[in-house]
DOTIVEX-895912 format. One line per 3 residues: number of its first residue (from 1); their letters; for each residue x, y negated, z negated of C-alpha. Coordinates in nm, 4 decimals, decimal comma. Each point is the difference from the previous one (the first is absolute). Example, Ala and Ser with C-alpha at 12.3 -4.5 7.8 and 13.67 -1.06 7.14 Angstrom:
REM DOTIVEX-895912
1> AS> 1,2300:0,4500:-0,7800 ~ 0,1370:-0,3440:0,0660
//
This chain:
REM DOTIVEX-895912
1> XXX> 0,0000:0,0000:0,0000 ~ 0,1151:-0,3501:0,0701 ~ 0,0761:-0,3126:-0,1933
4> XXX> -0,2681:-0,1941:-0,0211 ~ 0,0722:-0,3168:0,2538 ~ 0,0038:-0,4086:-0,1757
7> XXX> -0,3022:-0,0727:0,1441 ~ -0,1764:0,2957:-0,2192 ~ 0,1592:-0,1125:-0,3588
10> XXX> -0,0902:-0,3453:0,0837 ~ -0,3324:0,0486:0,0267 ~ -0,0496:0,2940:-0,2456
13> XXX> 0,1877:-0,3075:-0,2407 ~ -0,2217:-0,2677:0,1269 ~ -0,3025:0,2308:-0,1165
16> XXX> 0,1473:0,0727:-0,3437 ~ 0,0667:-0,3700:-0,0611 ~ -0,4003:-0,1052:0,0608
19> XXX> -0,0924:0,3013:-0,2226 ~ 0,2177:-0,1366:-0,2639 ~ -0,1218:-0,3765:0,0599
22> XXX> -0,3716:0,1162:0,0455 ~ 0,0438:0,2000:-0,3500 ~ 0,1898:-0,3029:-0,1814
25> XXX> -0,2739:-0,2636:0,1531 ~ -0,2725:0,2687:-0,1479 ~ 0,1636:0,0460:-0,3546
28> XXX> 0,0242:-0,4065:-0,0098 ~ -0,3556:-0,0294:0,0737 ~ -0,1396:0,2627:-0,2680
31> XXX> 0,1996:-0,1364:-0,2403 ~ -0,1038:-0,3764:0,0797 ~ -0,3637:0,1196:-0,0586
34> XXX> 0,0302:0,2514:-0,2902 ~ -0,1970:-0,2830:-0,2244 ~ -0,1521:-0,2029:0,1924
37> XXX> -0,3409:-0,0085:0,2289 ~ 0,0555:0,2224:0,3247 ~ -0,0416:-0,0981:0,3206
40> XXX> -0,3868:-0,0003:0,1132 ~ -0,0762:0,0488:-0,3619 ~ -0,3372:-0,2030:-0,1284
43> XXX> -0,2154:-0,0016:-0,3461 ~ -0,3687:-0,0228:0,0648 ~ 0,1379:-0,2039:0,3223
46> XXX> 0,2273:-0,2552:-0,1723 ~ 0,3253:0,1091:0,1932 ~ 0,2737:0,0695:-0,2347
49> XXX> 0,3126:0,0812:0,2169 ~ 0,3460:-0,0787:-0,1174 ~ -0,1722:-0,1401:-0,3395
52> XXX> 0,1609:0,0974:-0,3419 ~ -0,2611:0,1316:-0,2628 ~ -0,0741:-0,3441:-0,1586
55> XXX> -0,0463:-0,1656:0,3250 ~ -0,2152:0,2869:0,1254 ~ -0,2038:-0,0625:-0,3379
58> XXX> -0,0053:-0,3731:0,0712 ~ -0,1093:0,0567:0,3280 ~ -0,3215:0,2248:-0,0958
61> XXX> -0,0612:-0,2404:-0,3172 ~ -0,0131:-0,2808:0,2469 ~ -0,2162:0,1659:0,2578
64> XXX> -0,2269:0,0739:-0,2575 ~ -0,0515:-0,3067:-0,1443 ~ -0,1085:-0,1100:0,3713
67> XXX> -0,2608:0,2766:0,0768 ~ -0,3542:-0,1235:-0,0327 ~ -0,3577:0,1770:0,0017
70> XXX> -0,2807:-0,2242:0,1700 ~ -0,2681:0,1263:-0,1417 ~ -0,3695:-0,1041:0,0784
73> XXX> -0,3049:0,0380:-0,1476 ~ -0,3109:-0,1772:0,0874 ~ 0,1778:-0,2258:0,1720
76> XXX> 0,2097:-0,1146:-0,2356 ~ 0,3926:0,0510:0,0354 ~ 0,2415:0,0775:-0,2973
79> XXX> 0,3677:0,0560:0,0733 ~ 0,1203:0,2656:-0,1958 ~ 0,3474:0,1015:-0,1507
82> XXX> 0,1087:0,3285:-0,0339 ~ 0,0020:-0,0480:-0,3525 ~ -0,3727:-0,0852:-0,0403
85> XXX> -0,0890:0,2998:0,1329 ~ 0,2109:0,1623:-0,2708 ~ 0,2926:0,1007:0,2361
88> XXX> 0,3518:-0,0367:-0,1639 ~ 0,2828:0,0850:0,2548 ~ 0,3124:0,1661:-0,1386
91> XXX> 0,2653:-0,1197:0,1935 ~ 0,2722:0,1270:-0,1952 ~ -0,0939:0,3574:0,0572
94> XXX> -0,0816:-0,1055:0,3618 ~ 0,3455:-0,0817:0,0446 ~ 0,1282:0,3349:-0,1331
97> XXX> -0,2529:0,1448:0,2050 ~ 0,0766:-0,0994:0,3176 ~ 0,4459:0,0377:-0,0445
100> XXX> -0,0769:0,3815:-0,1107 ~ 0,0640:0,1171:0,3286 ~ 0,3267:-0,1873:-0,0146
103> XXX> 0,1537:0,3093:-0,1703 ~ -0,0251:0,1453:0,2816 ~ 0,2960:0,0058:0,2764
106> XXX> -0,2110:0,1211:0,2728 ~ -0,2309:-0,2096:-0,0747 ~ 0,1527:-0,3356:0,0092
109> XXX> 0,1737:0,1514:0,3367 ~ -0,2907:0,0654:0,1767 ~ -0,2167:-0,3094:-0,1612
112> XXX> 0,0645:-0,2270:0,3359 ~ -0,1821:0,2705:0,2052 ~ -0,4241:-0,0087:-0,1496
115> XXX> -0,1415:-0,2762:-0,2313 ~ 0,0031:0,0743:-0,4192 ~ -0,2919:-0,0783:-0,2010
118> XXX> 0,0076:0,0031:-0,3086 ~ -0,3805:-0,0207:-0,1951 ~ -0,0410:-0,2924:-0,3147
121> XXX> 0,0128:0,1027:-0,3429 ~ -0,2749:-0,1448:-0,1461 ~ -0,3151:0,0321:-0,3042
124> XXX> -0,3188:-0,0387:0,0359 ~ -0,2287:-0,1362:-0,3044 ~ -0,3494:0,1354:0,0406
127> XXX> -0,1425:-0,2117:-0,2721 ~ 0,1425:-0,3348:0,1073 ~ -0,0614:0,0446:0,3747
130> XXX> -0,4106:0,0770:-0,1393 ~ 0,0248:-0,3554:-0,1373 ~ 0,1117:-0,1602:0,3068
133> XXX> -0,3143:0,1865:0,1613 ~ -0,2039:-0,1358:-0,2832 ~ 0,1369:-0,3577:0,1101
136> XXX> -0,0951:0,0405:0,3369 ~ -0,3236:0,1168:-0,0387 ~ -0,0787:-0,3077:-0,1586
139> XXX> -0,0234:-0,1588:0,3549 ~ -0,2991:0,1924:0,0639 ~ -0,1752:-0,0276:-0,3315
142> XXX> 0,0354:0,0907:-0,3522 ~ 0,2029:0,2818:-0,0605 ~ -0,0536:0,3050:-0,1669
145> XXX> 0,1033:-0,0106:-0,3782 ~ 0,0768:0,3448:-0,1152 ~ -0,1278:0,1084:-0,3562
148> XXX> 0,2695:-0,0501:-0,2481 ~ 0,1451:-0,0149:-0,4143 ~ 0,0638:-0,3585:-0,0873
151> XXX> 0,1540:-0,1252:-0,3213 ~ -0,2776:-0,2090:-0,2309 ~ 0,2373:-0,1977:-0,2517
154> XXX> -0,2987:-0,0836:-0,1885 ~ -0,1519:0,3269:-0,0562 ~ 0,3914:0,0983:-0,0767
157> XXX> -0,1131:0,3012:0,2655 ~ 0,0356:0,1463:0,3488 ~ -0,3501:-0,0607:0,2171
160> XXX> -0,1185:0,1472:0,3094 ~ -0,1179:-0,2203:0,2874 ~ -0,2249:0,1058:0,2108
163> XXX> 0,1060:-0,0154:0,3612 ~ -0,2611:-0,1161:0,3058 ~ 0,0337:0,0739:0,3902
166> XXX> 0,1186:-0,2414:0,2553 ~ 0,1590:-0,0671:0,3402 ~ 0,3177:0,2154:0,0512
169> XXX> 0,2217:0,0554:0,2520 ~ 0,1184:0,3918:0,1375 ~ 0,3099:0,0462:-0,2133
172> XXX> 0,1626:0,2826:0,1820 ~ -0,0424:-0,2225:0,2846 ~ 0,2395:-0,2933:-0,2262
175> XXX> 0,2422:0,2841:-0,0957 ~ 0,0976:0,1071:0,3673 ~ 0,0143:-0,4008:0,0801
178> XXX> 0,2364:0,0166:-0,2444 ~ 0,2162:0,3022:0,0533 ~ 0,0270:-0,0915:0,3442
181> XXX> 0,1090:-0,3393:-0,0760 ~ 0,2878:0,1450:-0,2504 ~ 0,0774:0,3044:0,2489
184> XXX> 0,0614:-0,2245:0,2987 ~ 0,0523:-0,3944:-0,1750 ~ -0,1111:-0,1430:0,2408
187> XXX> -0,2954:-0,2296:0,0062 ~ -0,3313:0,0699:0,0642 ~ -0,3607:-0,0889:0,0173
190> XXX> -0,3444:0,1968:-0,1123 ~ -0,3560:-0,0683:-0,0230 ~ -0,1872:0,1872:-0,3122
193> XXX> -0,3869:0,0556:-0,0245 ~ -0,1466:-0,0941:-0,3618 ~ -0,2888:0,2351:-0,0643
196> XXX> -0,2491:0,0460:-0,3061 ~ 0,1983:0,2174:-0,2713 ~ -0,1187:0,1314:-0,3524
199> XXX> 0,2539:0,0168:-0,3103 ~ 0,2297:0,3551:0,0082 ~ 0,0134:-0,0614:-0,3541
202> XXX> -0,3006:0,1111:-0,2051 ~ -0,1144:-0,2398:-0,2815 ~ -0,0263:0,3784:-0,2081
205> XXX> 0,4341:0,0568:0,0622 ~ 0,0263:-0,4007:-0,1014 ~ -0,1782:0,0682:-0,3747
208> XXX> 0,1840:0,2900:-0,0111 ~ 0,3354:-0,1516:0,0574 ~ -0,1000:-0,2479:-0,2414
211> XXX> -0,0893:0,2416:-0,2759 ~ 0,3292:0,1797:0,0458 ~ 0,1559:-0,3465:-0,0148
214> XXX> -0,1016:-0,0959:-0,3681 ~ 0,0029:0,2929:-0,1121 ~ 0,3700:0,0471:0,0631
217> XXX> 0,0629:-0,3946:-0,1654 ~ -0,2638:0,1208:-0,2785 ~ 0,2919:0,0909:-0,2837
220> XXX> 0,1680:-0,2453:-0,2691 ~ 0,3206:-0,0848:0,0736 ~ 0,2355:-0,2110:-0,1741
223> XXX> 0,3523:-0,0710:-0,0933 ~ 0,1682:-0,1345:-0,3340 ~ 0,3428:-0,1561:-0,0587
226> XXX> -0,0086:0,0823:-0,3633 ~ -0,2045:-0,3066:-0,1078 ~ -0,2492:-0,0747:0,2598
229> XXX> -0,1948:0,2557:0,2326 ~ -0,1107:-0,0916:0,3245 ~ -0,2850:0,1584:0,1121
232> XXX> -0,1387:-0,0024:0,3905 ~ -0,3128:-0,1849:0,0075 ~ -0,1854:0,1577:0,3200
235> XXX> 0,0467:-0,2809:0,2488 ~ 0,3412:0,0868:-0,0402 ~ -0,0204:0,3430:0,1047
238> XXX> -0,2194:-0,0728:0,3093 ~ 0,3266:-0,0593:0,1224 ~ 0,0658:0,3130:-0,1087
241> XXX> -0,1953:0,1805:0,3374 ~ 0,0953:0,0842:0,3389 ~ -0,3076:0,0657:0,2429
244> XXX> 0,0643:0,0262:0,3110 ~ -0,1431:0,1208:0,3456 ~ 0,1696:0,1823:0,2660
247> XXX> -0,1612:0,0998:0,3631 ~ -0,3253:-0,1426:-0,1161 ~ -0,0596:0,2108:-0,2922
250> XXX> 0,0229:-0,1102:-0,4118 ~ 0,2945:0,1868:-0,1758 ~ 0,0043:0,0856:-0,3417
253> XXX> 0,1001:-0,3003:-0,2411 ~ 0,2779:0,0930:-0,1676 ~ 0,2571:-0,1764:-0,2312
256> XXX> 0,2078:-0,3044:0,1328 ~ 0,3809:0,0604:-0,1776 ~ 0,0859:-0,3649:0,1581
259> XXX> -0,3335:-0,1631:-0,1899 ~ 0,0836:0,1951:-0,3420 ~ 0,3421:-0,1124:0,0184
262> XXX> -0,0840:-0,3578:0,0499 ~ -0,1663:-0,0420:-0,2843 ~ 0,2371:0,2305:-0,2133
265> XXX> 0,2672:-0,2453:0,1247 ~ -0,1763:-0,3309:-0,0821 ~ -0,0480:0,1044:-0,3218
268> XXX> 0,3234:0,1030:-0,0458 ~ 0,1676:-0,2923:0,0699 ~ -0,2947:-0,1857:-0,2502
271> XXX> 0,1744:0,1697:-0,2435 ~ 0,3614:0,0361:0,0717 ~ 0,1953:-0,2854:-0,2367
274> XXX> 0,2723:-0,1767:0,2233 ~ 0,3288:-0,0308:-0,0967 ~ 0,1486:-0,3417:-0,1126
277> XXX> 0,3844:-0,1182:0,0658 ~ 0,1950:-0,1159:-0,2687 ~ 0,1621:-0,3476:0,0220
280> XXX> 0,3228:-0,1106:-0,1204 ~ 0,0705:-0,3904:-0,0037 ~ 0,3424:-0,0262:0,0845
283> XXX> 0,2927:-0,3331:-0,0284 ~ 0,1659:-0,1375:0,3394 ~ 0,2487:0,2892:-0,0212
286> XXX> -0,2631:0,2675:-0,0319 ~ 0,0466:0,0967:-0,3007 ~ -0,3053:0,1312:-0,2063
289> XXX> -0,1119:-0,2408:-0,2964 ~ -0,3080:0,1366:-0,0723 ~ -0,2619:0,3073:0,1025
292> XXX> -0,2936:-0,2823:0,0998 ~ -0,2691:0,3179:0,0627 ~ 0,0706:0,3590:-0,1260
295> XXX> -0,2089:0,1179:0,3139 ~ -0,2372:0,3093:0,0090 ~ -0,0007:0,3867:0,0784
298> XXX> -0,3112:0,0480:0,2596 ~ -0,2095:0,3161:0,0647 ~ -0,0890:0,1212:0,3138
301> XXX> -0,2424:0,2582:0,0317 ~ 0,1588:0,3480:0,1659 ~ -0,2473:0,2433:0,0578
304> XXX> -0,2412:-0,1128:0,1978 ~ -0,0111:0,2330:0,2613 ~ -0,0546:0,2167:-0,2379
307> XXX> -0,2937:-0,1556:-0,1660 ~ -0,1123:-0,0440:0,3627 ~ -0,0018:0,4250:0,0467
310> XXX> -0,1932:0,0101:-0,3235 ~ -0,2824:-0,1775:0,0756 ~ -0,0353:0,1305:0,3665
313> XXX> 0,0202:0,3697:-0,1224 ~ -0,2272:-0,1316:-0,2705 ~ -0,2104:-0,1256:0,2242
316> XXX> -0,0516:0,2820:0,2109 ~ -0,0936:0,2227:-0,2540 ~ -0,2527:-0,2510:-0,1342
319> XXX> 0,1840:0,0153:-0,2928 ~ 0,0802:-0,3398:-0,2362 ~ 0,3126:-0,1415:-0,0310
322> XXX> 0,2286:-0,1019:-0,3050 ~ 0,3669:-0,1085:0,1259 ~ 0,3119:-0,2095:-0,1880
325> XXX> 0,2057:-0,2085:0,1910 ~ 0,3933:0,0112:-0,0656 ~ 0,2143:-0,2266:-0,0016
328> XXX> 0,3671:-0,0999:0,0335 ~ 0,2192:-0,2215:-0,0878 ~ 0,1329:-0,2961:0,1591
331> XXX> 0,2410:-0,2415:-0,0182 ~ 0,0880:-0,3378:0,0869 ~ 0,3326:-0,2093:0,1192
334> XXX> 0,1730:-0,2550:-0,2230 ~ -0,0145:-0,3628:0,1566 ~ 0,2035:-0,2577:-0,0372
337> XXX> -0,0929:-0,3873:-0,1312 ~ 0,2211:-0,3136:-0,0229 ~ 0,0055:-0,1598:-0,3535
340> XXX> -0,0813:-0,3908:0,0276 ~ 0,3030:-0,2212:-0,0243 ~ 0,0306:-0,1311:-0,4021
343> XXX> -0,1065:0,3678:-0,1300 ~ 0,1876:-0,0479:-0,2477 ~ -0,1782:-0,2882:-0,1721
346> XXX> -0,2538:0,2531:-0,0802 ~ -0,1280:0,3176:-0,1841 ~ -0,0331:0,1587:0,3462
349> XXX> 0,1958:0,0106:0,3159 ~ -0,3423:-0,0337:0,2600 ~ -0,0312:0,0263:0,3167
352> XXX> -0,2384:-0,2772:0,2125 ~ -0,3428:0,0642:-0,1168 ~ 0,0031:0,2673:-0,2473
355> XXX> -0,2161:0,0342:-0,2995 ~ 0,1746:0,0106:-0,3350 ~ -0,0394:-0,0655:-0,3495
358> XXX> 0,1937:-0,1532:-0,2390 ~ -0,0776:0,0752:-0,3851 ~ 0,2369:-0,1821:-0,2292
361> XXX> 0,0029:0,1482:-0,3649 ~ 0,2161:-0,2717:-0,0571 ~ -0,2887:-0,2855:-0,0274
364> XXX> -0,2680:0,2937:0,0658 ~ -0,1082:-0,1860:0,3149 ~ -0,1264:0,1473:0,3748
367> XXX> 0,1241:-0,1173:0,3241 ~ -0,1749:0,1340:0,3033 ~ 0,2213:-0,0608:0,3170
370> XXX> -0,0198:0,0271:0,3772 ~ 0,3420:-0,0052:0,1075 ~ 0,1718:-0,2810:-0,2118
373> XXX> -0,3564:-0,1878:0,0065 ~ -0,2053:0,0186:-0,3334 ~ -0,3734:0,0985:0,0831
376> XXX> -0,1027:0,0113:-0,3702 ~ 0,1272:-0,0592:-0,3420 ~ 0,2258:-0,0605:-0,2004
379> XXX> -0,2896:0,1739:-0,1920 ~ 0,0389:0,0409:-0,4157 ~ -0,0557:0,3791:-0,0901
382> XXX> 0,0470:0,2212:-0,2524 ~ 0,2958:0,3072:0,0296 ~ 0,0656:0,2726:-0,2566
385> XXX> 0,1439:-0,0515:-0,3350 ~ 0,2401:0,1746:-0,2623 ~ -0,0156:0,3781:0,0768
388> XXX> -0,2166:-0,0357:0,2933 ~ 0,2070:-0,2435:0,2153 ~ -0,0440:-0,0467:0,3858
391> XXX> 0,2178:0,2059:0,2184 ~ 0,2354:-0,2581:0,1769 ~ 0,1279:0,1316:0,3626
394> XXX> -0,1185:-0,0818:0,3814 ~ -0,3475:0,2230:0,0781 ~ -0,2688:0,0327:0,2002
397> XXX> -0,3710:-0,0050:-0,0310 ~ -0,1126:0,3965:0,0450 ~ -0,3545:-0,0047:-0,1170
400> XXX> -0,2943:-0,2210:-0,0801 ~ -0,3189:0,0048:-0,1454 ~ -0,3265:-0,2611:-0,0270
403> XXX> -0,0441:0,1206:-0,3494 ~ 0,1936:0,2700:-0,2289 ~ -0,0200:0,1587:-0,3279
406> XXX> 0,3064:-0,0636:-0,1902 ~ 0,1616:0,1964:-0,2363 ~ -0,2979:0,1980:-0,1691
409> XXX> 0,2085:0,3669:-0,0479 ~ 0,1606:0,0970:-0,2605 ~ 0,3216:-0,0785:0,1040
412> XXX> -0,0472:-0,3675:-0,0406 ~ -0,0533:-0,2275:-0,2737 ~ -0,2576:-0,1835:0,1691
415> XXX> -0,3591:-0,0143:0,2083 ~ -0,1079:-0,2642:0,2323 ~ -0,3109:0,0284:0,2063
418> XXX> -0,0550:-0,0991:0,3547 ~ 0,3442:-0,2205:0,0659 ~ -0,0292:-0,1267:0,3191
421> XXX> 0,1880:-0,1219:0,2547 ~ 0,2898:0,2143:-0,0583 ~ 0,3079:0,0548:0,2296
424> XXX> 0,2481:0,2787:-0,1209 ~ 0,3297:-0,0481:0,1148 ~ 0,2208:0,2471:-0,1962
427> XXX> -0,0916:0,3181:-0,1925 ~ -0,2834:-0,1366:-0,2430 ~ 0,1161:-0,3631:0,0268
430> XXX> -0,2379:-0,2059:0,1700 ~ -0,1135:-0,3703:0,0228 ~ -0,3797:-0,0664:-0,0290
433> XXX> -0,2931:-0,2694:-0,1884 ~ 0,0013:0,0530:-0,3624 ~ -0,3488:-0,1408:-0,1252
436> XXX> 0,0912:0,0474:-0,3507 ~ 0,2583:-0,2425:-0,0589 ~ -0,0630:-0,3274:-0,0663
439> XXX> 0,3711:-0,1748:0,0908 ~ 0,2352:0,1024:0,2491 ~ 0,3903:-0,1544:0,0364
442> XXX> 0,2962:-0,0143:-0,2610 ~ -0,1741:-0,0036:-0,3569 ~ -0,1915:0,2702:0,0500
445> XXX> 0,2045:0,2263:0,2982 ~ 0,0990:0,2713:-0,1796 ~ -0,2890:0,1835:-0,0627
448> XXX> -0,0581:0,2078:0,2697 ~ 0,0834:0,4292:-0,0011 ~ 0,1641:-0,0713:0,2722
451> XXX> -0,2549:-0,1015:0,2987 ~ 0,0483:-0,3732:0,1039 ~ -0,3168:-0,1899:-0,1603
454> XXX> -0,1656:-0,2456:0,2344 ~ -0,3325:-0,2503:-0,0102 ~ -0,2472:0,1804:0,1920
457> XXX> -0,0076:-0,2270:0,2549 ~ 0,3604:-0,0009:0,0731 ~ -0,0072:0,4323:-0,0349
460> XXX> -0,3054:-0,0289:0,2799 ~ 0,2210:-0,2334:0,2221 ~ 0,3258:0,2485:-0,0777
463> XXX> -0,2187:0,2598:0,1312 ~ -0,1263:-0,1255:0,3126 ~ 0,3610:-0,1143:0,1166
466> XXX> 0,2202:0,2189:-0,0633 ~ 0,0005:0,3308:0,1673 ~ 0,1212:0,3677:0,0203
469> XXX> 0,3555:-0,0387:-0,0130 ~ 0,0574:-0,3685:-0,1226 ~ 0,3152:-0,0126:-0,2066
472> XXX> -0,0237:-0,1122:-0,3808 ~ 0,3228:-0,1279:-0,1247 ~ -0,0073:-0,0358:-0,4020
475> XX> 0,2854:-0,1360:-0,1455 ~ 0,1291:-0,2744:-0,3069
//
């Protein structure tokens, strides 16, 4: 056999070389539309070639938004969105839809050759797209009302009303408007015919729904913190209900977890006790001169969904309900205040604006101050004497009372009756009207077992003022 002559290997080379290229140019084009929209490729008709999968999504979202049912009735006209007639397009899963067939090879290689269509992923809500027939009836008369359970806040009950015929139009007629409009997006036009119709929903299913209704809100339920219960009065648990309808028929009212939890929630946070910060008035360096409020622990209720279970299996077994809310704890930041410039003239290192008191055992006077402003006072009082002296320190009001019992156990040497006006600021120390003594100021100061002594007009003013928190400064 002979060698083969030039001419042969050139053109047996010639042919290997456009193999080569041809498989190169088809591996570059695969690869180029591994994730994005084929060639030819469309999405209920929105073409989606070369887009990536948020662009195809765009693209269908946008379309969407653009297709419109003319709908007539009577010979009245009402442009409808896909949404009123309870159509909600998933474009998201459209996109994955449609970029499936992208894991295929063969299929991206052969995609140039026949069209791709790819169908819209899409829901259809039965119940909202009967409303939008409801509307449109209108334009031909009244519309039917169906028989239904209705709320009564007054009778603190679930009522049925009583439904009556009226003008209707075909509703499987509406529904294939409206697939076709989602299946295709494209706009499109239709006439319906309104026609006498009768309720589907007997008045007898209505008052049954109804009775099932209150009878599944008919238990007690309340709550307690440890001090107060809250009990559900029964407007509140009309809330309490879900009745709903689905292809034209009355389902069984059953217990609404959202409406339960809604109330257990609100009053919750009636309850919970919010944290206060503490404040520290601080010199130009920041250095701390003085706590200025001691701040507060809060409680937060933290087992609500839990209560929330209760009542609903409760609830459902027509059983009453006795829950406890928990609680925990909570704590506030430490803020910072600037002391006023001259501090040091007085008792107190304030900061603008704050309350404060100034007691001086000294000349058993009261000074109430806003910032470095008196508001009140110097006011003569009484403080404790020998054995019984006033504690002398910076503190803070922590409790008050209109009117208190003083004294009156065994442990103390003394009973007083209805002192009002009283503001304790540390331990059993506390200043308030004492309607017993006849002469306040230095003569007759030390003569209190402890308590600062006021007229019962300044105690009453004390009182109003000051405020959870105010800091009492007692000093000679």
């Amino acid at each position: 056999m002979g060698r083969p002559s030039k001419k042969t290997l050139w053109i047996a080379g010639a042919a290997t070389a456009l193999v080569l290229v041809a498989g190169a140019g088809a591996a570059a084009y695969a690869a180029h539309y591994a994730s994005i929209g084929l060639p030819r490729a469309s999405v209920a008709g929105v073409p989606i070639s070369g887009l990536t999968h948020d662009q195809i999504a765009e693209a269908i979202d946008a379309r969407a938004s653009q297709t419109v049912l003319t709908a007539t009735v009577s010979g009245k006209t009402t442009e409808l969105q896909l949404a009123d007639l309870g159509v909600t397009v998933d474009a998201q899963a459209s996109a994955d839809q449609a970029l499936a067939a992208n894991a295929s090879i063969m299929a991206r290689l052969t995609a140039p050759f026949h069209t791709t269509q790819t169908p819209l992923v899409y829901s259809l809500d039965e119940d909202a797209l009967a409303r939008t027939g409801s509307d449109l009836s209108l334009a031909a008369g009244p519309a039917a009302v169906e028989s239904g359970v209705s709320p009564d806040a007054d009778q603190g009950a679930f009522v049925a009303v009583r439904g009556h015929a009226g003008k209707s139009i075909d509703t499987a007629a509406l529904k294939e408007a409206a697939t076709s409009l989602a299946e295709t997006l494209a706009p499109s036009s239709a006439e319906f015919t309104a026609s006498d119709v009768e309720p589907t929903i007997a008045y007898a299913d209505a008052a049954s729904a109804a009775e099932t209704a209150n009878r599944l809100i008919s238990p007690e339920v309340s709550v307690t913190d440890g001090i107060d219960t809250y009990t559900a009065e029964a407007v509140d648990k009309l809330k309490w209900v879900a009745i709903t309808t689905h292809n034209g028929a009355l389902q069984t009212p059953t217990i609404d977890q959202a409406g339960v939890s809604a109330w257990v929630e609100a009053t919750a946070e009636s309850t919970n006790v919010k944290a206060k910060d503490a404040i520290d008035n601080v010199d130009p360096q920041g250095n701390v001169l003085v706590r200025s409020f001691p701040g507060s622990d809060g409680l937060e209720v933290d087992n609500a969904d839990e209560v929330v279970s209760g009542i609903v299996s409760a609830l459902e077994s027509s059983s009453n309900y006795e829950g406890d809310f928990d609680y925990k704890k909570t704590t506030g930041s430490t803020r910072t205040m600037p002391a006023m410039p001259g501090y040091e003239s007085y008792a107190y290192p304030a900061h603008e604006g704050e309350k404060w008191v100034d007691i001086n055992l000294a000349n058993s006077t009261l000074t109430a101050y806003e910032g470095q402003t008196v508001v009140r006072g110097p006011v003569d009082i009484n403080h404790g004497g020998v054995g019984h002296e006033t504690i002398v320190g910076t503190f803070h009001v922590y409790q008050k009372h209109v009117a208190q019992d003083m004294g009156c156990t065994p442990e103390w040497p003394y009973c007083a009756r209805g002192v009002p006006w009283v503001s304790y600021f540390e331990g059993s120390y506390a200043m308030h009207g004492a309607p017993w003594v006849a002469r306040f100021g230095i003569g007759s100061d030390a003569s209190s077992h402890g308590c600062i002594n006021m007229p019962v007009e300044e105690a009453q003013w004390m009182y109003d003022w000051d405020e959870i928190g105010t800091a009492v400064v007692t000093h000679y």
